[in-house]
C-alpha positions as CSV (number, residue, x, y, z in Angstrom):
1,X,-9.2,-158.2,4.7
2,X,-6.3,-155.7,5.5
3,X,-7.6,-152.5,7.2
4,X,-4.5,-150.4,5.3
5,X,-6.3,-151.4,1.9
6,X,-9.5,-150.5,2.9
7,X,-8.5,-147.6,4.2
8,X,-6.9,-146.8,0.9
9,X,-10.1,-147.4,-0.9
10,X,-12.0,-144.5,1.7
11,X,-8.9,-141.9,1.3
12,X,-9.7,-142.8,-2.6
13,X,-13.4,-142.4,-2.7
14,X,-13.8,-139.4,-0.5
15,X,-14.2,-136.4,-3.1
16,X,-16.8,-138.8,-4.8
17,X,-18.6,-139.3,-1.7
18,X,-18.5,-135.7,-1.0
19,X,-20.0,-134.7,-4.0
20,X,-22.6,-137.6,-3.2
21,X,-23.0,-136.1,0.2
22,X,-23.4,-132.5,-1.1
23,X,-26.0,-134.0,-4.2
24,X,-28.6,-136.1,-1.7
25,X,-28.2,-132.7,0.9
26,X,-29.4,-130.7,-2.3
27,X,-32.4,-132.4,-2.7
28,X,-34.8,-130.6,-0.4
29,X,-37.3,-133.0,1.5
30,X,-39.4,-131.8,4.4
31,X,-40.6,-134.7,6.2
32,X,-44.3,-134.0,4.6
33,X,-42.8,-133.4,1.3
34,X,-43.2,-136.9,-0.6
35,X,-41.9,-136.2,-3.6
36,X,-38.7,-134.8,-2.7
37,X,-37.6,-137.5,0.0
38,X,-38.9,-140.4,-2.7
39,X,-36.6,-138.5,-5.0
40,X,-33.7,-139.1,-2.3
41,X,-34.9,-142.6,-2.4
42,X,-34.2,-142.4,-6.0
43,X,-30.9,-141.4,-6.1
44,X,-29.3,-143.9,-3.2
45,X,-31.0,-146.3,-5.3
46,X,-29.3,-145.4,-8.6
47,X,-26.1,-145.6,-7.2
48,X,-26.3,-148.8,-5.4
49,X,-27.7,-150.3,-8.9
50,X,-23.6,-150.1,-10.4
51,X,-22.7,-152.7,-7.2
52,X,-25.5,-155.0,-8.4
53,X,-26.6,-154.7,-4.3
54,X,-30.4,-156.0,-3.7
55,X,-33.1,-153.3,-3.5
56,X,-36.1,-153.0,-1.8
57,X,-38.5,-150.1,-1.2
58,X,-41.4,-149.9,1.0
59,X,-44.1,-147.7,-0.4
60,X,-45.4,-145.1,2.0
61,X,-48.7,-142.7,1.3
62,X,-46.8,-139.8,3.4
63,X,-43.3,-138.6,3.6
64,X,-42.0,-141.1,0.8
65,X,-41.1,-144.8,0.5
66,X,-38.2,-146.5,3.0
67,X,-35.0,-148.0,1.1
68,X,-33.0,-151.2,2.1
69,X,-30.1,-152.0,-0.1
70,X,-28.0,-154.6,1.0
71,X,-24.8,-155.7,-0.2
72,X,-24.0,-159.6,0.3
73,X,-27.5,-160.7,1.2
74,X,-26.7,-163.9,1.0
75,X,-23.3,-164.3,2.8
76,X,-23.1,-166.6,5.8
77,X,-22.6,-164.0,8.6
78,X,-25.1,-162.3,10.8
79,X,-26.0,-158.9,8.6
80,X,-24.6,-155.7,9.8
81,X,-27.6,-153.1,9.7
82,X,-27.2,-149.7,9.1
83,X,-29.9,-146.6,8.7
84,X,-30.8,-143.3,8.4
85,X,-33.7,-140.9,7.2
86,X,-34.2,-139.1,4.1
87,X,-36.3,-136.0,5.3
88,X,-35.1,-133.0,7.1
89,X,-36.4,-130.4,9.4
90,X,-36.2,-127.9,7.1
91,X,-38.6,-125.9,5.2
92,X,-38.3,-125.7,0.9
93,X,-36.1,-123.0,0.4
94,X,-34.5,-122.3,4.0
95,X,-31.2,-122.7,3.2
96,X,-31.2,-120.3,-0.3
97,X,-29.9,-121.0,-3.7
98,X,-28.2,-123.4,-4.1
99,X,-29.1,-125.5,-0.2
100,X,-25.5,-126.8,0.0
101,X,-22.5,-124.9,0.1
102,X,-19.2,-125.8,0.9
103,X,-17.3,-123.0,2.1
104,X,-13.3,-123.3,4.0
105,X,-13.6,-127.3,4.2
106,X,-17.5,-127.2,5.9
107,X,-20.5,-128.2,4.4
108,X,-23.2,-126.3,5.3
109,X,-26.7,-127.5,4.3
110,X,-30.4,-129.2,5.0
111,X,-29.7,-133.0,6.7
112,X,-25.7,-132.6,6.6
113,X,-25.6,-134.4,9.7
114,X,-29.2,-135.2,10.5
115,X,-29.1,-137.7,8.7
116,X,-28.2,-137.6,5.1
117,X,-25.2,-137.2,5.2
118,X,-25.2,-140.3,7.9
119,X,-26.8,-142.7,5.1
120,X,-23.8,-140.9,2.8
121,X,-21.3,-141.9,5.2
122,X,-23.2,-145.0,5.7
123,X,-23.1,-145.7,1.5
124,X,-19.5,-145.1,1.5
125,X,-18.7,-147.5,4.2
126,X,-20.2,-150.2,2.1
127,X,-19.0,-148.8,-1.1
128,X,-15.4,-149.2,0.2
129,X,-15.7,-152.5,1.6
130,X,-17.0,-154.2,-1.7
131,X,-14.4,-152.7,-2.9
132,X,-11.6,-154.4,-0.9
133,X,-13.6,-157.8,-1.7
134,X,-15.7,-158.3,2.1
135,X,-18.3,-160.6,1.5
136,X,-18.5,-162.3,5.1
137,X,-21.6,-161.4,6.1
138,X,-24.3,-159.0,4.7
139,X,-25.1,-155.5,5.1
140,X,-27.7,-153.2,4.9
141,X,-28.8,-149.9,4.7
142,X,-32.4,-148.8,5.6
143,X,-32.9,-145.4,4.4
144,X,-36.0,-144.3,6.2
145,X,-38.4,-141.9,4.8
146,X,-38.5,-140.2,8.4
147,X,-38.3,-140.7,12.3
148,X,-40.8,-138.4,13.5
149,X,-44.1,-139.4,11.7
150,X,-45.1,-143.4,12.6
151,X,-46.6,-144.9,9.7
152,X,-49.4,-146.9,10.0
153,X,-48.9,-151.2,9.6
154,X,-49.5,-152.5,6.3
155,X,-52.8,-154.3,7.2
156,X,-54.0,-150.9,8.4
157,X,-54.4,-151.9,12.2
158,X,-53.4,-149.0,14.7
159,X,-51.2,-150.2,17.3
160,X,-49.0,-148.9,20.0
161,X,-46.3,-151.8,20.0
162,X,-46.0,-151.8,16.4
163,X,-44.8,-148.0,16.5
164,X,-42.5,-149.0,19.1
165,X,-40.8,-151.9,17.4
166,X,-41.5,-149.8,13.7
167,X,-38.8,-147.1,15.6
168,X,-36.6,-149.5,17.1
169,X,-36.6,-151.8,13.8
170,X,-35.9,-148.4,11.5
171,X,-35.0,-145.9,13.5
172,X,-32.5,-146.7,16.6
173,X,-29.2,-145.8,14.7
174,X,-30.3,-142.6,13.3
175,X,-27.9,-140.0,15.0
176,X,-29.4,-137.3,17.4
177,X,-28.6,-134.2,16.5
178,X,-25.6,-132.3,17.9
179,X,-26.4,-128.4,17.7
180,X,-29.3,-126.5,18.7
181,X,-31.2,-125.5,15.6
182,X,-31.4,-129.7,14.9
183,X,-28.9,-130.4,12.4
184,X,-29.3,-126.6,11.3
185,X,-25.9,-126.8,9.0
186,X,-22.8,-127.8,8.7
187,X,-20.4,-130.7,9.0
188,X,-17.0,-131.2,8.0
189,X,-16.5,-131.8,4.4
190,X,-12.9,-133.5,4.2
């Protein structure tokens, strides 16, 4: 693969991936607020459905189902694995009418850095390498439905380890973030 042509392919999908990146920031999810980070869920997994990528979702009782798409799941490599979460900080409402605006090239908005518009970014990456034809080795994204509330294990059984690998299996790559009012608002749009 020729870095030039994928390179291309990301100066040609931006504006899409900025409008995906100013849709998924307009759905306001609070990390208790189910419904809207399950309808994130929703909406990364409508658009992976066009690549024909595998899906699968993790049901959750609170703060909405985890999301792994990945694209070549069956290629020979060692998978690439990236992630982010779907909830934000950020009370209903905090950011007015509409959340995300875009004003002199910044987008300003719930999760634009922490981290939807990370899983955005993360999208795009794949996006553009399918592509430019990369099929060496698979990769996925884990949309999680947050970092800050452990869920319990499957069979029910409290444990200590199990939240620590549960963060280090889901979590590790979810960026910190970089301001003072956590993630409070803006990133650069293009």
């Amino acid at each position: 693969m020729q870095c030039e042509k994928l390179f291309a392919k990301i100066d040609e999908l931006e504006q899409e991936y900025i409008q995906f990146w100013v849709d998924v920031c307009s759905i306001e999810s609070p990390t208790k607020f189910k419904e809207g980070v399950d309808t994130v869920g929703k909406y990364f997994i409508d658009k992976a459905k066009p690549f024909g990528w595998e899906i699968e979702v993790r049901h959750e009782d609170v703060s909405g189902d985890a999301v792994c798409i990945t694209m070549n799941p069956d290629a020979p490599g060692k998978a690439v694995c990236l992630s982010g979460h779907m909830d934000t900080v950020h009370p209903v409402g905090s950011f007015g009418t509409p959340p995300v605006k875009i004003e002199d090239g910044w987008i300003y908005g719930p999760g634009v850095k922490d981290c939807k518009g990370g899983a955005v970014a993360s999208f795009y990456a794949m996006a553009a390498l399918a592509a430019v034809g990369f099929k060496a080795r698979p990769v996925k994204l884990i949309c999680s439905r947050t970092r800050r509330i452990p869920a319990p294990p499957a069979d029910g059984t409290p444990c200590a380890s199990w939240r620590k690998r549960r963060r280090t299996a889901w979590y590790s790559s979810t960026p910190r973030a970089i301001s003072a009012k956590r993630s409070a608002s803006s990133a650069r749009a293009s």
